[in-house]
Backbone as CSV, one residue per row, in Angstrom:
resi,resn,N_x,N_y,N_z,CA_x,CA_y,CA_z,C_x,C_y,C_z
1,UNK,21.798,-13.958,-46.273,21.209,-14.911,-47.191,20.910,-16.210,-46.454
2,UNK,19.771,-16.610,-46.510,19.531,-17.627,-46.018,19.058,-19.406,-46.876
3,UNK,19.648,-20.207,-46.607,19.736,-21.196,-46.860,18.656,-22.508,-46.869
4,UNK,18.812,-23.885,-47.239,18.080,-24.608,-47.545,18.600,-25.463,-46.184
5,UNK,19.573,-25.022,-45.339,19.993,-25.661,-44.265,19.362,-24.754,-43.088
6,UNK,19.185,-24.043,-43.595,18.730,-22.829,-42.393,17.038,-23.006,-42.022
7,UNK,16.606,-23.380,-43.650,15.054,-23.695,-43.581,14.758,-25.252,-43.015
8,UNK,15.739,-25.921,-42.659,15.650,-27.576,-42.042,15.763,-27.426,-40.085
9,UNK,16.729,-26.072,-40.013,17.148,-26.429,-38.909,15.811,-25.519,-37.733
10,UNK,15.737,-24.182,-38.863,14.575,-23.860,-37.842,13.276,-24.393,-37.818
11,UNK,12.770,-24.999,-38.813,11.700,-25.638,-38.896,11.601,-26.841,-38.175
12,UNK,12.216,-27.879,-37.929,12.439,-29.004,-37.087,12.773,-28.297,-35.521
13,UNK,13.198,-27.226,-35.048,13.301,-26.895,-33.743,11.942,-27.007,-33.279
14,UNK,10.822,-26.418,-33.679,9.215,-26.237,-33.634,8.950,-27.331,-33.673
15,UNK,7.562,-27.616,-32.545,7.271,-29.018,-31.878,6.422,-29.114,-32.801
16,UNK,6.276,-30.498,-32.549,5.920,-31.761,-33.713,6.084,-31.808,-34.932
17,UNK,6.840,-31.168,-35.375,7.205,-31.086,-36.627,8.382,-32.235,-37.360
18,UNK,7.626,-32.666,-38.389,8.697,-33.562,-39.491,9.041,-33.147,-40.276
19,UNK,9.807,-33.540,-40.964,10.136,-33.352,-42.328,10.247,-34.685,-43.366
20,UNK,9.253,-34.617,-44.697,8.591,-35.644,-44.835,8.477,-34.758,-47.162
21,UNK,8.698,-35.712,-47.660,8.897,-35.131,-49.093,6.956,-34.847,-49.145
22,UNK,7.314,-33.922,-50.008,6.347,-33.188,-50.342,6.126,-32.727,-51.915
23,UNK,5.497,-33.268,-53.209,5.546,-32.667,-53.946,6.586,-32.902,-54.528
24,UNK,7.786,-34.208,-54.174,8.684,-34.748,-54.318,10.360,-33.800,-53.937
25,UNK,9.989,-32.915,-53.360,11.100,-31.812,-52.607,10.396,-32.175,-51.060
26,UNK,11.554,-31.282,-50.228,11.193,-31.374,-48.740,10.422,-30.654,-48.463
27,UNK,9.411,-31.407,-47.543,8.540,-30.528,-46.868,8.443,-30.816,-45.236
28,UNK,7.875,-29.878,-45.108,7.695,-29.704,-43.358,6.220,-29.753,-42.664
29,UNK,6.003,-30.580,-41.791,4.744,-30.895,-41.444,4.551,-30.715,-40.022
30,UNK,3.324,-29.809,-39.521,3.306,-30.209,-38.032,1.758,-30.969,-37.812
31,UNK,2.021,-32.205,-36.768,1.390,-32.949,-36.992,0.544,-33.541,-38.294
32,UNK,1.098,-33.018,-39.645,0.764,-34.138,-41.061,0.161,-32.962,-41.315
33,UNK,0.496,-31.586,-40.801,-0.407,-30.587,-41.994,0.602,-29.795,-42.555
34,UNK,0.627,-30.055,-43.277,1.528,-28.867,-44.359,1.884,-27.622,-44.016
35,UNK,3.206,-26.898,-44.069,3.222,-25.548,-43.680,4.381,-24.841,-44.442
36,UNK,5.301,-25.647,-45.166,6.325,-25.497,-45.159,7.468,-26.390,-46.565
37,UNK,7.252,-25.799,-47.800,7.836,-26.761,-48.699,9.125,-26.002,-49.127
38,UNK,10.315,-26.837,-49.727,11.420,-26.111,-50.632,11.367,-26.804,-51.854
39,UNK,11.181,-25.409,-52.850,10.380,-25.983,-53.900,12.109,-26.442,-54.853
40,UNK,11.701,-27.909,-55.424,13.078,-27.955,-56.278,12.813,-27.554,-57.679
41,UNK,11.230,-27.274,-58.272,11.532,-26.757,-59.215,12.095,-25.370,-59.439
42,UNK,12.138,-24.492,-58.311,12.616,-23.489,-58.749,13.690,-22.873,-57.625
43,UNK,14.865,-23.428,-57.780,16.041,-23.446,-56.875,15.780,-21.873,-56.207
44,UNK,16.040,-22.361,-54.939,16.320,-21.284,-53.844,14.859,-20.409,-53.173
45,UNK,13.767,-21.115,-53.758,12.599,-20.400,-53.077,11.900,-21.480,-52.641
46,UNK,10.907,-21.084,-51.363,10.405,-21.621,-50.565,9.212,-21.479,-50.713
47,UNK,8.172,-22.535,-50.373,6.303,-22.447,-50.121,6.354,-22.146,-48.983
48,UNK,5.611,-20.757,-48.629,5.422,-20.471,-47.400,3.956,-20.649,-47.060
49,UNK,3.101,-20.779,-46.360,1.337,-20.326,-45.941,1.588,-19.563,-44.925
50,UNK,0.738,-18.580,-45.195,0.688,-17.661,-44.468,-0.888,-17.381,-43.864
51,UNK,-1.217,-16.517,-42.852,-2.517,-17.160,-41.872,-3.707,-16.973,-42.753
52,UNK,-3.662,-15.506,-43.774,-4.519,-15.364,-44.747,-4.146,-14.724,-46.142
53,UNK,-4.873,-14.698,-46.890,-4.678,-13.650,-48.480,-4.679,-12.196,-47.886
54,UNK,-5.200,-11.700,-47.239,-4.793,-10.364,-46.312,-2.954,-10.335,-46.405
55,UNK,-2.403,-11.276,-45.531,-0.951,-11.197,-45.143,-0.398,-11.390,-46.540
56,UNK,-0.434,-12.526,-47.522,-0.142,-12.676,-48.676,0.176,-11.542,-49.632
57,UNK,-0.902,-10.963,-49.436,-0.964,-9.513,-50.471,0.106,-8.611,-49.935
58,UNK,-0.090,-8.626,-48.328,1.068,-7.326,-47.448,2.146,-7.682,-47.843
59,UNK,2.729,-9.147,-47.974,4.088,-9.770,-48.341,4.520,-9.377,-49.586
60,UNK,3.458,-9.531,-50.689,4.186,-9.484,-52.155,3.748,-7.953,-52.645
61,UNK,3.356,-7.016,-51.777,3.270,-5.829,-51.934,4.549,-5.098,-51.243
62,UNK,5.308,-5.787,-50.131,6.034,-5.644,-49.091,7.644,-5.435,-50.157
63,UNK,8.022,-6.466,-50.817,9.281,-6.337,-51.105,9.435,-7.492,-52.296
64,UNK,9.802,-7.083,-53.747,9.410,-8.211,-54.513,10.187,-8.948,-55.120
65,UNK,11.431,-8.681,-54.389,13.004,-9.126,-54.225,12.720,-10.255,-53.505
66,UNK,12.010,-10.512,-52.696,11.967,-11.441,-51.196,10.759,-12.352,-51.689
67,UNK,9.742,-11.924,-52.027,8.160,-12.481,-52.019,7.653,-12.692,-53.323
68,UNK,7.368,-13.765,-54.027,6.417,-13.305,-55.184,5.411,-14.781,-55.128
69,UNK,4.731,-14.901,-56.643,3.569,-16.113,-56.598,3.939,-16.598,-57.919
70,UNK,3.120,-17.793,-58.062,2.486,-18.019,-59.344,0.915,-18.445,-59.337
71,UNK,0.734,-18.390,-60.762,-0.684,-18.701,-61.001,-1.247,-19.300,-60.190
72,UNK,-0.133,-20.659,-59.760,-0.203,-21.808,-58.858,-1.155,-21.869,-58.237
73,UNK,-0.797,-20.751,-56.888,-0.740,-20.463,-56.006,-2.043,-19.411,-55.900
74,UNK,-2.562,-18.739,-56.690,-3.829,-17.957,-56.787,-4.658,-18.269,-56.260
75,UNK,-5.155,-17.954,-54.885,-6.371,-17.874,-53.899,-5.954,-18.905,-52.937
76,UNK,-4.788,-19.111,-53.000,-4.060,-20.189,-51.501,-3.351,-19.275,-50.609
77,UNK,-3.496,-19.261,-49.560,-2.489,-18.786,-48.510,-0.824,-18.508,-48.561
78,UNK,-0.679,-18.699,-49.676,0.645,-19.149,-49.710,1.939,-18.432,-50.730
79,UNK,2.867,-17.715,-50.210,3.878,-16.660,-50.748,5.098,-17.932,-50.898
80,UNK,5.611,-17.101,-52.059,6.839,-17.658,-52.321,7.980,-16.682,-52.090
81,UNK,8.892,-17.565,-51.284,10.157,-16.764,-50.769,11.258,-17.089,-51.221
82,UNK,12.043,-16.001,-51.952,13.433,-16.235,-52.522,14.034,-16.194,-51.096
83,UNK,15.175,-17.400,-50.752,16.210,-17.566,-49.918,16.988,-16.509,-49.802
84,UNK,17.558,-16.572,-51.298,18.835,-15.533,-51.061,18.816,-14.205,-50.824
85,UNK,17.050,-13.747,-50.630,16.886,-12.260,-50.654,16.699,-11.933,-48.957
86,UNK,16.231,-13.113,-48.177,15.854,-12.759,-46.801,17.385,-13.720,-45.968
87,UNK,17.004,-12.297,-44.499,18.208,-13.047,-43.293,17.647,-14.362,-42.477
88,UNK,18.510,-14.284,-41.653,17.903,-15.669,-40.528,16.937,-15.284,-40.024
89,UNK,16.502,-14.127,-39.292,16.046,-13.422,-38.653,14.289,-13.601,-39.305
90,UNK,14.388,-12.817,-40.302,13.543,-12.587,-41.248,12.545,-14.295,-41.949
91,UNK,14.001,-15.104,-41.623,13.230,-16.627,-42.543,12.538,-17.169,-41.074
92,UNK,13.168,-17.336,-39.987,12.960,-17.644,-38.604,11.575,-17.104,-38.312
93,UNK,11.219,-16.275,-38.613,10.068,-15.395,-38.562,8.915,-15.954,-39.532
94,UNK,8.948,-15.765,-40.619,8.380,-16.585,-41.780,7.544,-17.832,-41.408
95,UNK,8.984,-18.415,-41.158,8.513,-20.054,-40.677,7.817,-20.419,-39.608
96,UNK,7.972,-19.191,-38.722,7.056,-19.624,-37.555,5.874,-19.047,-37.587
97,UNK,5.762,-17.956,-38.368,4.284,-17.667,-38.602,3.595,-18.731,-39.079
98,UNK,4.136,-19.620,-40.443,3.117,-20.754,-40.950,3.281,-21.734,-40.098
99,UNK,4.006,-21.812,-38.935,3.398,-23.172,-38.634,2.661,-23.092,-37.362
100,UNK,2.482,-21.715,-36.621,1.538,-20.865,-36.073,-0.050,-21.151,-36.830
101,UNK,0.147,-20.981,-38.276,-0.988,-21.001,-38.852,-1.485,-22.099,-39.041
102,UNK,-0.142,-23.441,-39.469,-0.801,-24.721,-39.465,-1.176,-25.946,-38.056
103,UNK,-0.522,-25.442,-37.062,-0.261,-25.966,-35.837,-1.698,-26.116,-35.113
104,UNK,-2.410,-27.664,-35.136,-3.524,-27.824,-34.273,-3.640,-27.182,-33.330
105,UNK,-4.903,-26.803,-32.688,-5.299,-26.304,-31.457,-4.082,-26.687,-29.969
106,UNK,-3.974,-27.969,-29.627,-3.644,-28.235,-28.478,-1.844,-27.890,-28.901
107,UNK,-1.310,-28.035,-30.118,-0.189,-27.763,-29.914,0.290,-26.450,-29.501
108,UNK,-0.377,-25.633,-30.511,-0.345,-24.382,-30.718,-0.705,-23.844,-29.296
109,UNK,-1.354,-24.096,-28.399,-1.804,-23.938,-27.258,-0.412,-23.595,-26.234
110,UNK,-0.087,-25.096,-26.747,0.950,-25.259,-25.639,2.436,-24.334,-25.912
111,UNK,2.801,-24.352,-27.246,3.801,-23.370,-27.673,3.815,-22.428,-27.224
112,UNK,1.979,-21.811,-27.404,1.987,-19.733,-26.917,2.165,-19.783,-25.380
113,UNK,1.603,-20.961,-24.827,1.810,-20.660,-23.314,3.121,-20.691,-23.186
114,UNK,4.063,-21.128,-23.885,5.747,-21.369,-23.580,6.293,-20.038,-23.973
115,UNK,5.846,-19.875,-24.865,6.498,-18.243,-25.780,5.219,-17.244,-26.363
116,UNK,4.972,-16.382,-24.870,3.788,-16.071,-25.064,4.048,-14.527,-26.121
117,UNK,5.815,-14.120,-26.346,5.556,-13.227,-27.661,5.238,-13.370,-29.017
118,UNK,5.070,-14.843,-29.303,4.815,-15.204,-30.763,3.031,-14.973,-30.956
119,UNK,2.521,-14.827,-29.397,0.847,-14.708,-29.723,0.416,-13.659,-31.186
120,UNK,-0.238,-14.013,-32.108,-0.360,-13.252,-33.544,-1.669,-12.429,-32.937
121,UNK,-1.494,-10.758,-33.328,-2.094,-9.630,-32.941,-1.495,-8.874,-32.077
């Protein structure tokens, strides 16, 4: 089960990233773009973006214990993740896909050249 401490600590490891309220809950920003919220209206799930509605659909088709939406969220990039249903492993993963997805050119650049297994494909 993963945590609201777990979603601070891996998300801030990833370069340039803040953490900065969002929507009046925490959110996570690399360089001021959004990737990453914990939503307080609905304890224990997370705003994820994900790279497209392709992946979105694979997610909440994937496991619906872990993944779901709302209306909200209809035609945005973006899955909602129950905490308590995914591991470290699994959230660690998550999180670095969206900020893969939100991460400018030159950062993102410099990350894959550092950790060239996170390259997406």
């Amino acid at each position: 089960m993963a945590t609201e401490d777990d979603v601070r600590r891996i998300a801030l490891a990833l370069p340039e990233t803040t953490e900065k309220p969002w929507f009046g809950s925490p959110g996570f920003r690399v360089k001021d773009k959004g990737f990453l919220r914990i939503r307080s209206e609905a304890e224990g799930a997370l705003v994820c973006f994900v790279a497209d509605l392709g992946e979105k659909e694979a997610l909440l088709a994937s496991d619906e214990r872990k993944f779901f939406t709302t209306p909200h969220y209809d035609g945005y990039p973006t899955v909602l993740v129950r905490l308590e249903e995914v591991d470290e492993d699994e959230l660690t993963e998550l999180i670095t896909d969206a900020w893969l997805a939100k991460a400018p050119k030159r950062v993102l650049k410099a990350y894959l050249d550092d950790h060239p297994e996170a390259r997406p494909g």
